[in-house]
C-alpha positions in Angstrom: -1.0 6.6 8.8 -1.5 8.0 5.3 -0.1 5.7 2.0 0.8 7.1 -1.2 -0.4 4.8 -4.1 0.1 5.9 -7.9 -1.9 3.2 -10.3 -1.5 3.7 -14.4 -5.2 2.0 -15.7 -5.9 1.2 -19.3 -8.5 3.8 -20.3 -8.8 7.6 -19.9 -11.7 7.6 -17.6 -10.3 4.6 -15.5 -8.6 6.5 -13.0 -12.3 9.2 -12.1 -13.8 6.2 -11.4 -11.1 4.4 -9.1 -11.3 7.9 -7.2 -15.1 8.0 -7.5 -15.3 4.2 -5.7 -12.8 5.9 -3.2 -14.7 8.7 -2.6 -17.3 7.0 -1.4 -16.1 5.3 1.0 -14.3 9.0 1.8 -18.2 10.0 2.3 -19.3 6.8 4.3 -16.3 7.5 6.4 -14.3 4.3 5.7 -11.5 6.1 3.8 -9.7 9.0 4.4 -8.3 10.9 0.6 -5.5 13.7 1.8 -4.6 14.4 -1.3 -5.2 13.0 -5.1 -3.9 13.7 -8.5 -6.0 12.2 -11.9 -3.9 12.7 -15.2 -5.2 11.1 -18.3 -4.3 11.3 -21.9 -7.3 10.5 -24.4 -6.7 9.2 -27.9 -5.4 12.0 -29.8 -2.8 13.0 -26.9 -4.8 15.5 -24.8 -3.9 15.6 -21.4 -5.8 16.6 -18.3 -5.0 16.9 -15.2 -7.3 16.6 -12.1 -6.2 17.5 -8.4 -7.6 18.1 -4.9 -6.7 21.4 -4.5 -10.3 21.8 -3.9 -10.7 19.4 -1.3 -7.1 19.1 0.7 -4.1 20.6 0.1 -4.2 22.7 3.3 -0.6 24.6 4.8 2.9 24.3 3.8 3.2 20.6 3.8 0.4 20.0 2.2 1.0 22.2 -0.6 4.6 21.4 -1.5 3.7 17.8 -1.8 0.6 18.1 -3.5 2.5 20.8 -6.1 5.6 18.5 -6.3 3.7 15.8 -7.5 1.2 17.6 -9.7 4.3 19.3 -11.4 6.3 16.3 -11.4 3.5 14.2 -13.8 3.4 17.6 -15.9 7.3 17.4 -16.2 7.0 14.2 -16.8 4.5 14.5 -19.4 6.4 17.5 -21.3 9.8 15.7 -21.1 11.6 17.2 -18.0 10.3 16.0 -14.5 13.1 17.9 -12.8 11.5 21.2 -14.3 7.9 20.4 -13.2 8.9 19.2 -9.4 10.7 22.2 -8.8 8.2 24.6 -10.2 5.1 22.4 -8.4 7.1 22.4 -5.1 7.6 26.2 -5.4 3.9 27.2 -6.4 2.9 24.7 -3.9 4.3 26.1 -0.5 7.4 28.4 -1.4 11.2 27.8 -0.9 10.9 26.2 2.2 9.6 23.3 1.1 11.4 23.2 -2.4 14.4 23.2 -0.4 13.5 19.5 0.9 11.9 18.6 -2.2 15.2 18.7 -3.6 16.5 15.8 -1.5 14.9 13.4 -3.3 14.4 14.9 -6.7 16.6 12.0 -8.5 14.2 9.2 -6.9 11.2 11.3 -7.9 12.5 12.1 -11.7 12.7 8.5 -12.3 9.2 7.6 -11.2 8.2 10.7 -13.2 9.8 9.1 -16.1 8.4 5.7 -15.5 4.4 6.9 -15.4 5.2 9.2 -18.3 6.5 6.6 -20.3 3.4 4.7 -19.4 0.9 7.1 -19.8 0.2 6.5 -22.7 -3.2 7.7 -25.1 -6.1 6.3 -23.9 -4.8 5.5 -20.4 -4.8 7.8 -16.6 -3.3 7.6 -13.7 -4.3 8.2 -10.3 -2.3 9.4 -7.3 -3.2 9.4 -3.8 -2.4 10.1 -0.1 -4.6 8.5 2.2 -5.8 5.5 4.7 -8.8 3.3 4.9 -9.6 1.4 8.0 -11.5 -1.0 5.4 -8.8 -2.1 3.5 -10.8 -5.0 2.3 -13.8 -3.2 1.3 -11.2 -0.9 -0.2 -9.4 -4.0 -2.5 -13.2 -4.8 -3.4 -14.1 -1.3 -4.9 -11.0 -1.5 -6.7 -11.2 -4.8 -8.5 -11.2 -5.6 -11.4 -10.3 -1.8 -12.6 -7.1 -3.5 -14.5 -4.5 -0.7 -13.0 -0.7 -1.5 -12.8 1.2 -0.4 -9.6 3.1 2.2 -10.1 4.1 3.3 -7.1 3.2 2.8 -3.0 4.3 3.2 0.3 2.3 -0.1 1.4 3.5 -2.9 3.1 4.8 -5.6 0.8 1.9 -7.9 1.5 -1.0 -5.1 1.2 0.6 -3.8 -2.2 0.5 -7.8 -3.3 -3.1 -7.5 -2.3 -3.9 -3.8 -4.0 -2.1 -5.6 -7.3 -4.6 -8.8 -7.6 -7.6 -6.5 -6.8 -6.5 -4.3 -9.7 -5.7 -7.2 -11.9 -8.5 -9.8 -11.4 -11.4 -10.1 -13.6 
């Protein structure tokens, strides 16, 4: 079963290189990455945003989730998250899926607000859909990264776990 996980790092190349540690285990086959989103905002304010379209992002599903969250953080980022999850969600897959995304727009404007009020400059944020069957490997290529947990779909205990990794030293 695939987990969404959004972590905010301090620095603006933070969040390429949590992916890149990710991605390897992607290539070793010990991870699975559905989909992933890397925004980051260097010193002066510049924003750039980083997605998977490349490498996922396949059918209806996949594209209304992967545009609702990519225009949600670019909402967020220009002041209206509403704005960006509907226009995401509709470039993403069409009206059929904007018509769900709209369900939960409220719960996904407030996150939106929350990492765009943290993303501050010099900082990124990584989002991501997918599974590991090497969770603990997983917590080790992750540690010390000092990321704050924005966001996850993990079980209480494994997003205690993903929050020491991405806090120790």
């Amino acid at each position: 079963m695939s987990n969404l996980v959004i972590v905010l790092f301090e620095g603006r190349h933070s969040a390429d290189e949590a992916l890149l540690r990710v991605a390897k285990m992607d290539a070793d086959w010990e991870a699975d990455i559905n989909d992933f989103i890397v925004v980051s905002r260097d010193s002066a304010g510049e924003i750039r945003i980083k997605n998977s379209d490349a490498l996922a992002a396949t059918g209806m599903v996949g594209g209304g989730a992967l545009g609702s969250l990519t225009g949600m953080m670019i909402g967020a980022l220009a002041g209206n998250p509403a704005a960006g999850l509907l226009i995401g969600a509709a470039a993403g897959s069409g009206m059929g899926t904007l018509a769900g995304a709209l369900d939960q727009a409220d719960e996904e404007d407030a996150l939106a607000a929350r990492l765009g009020a943290k993303l501050t400059p010099d900082s990124s944020a990584l989002a991501m859909i997918g599974w590991t069957n090497r969770p603990t490997k997983l917590l080790g290529e992750l540690e010390g990264l000092k990321g704050e947990v924005i966001e996850t779909s993990l079980s209480v205990r494994d997003e205690a776990e993903l929050r020491a990794a991405l806090t120790s030293s």
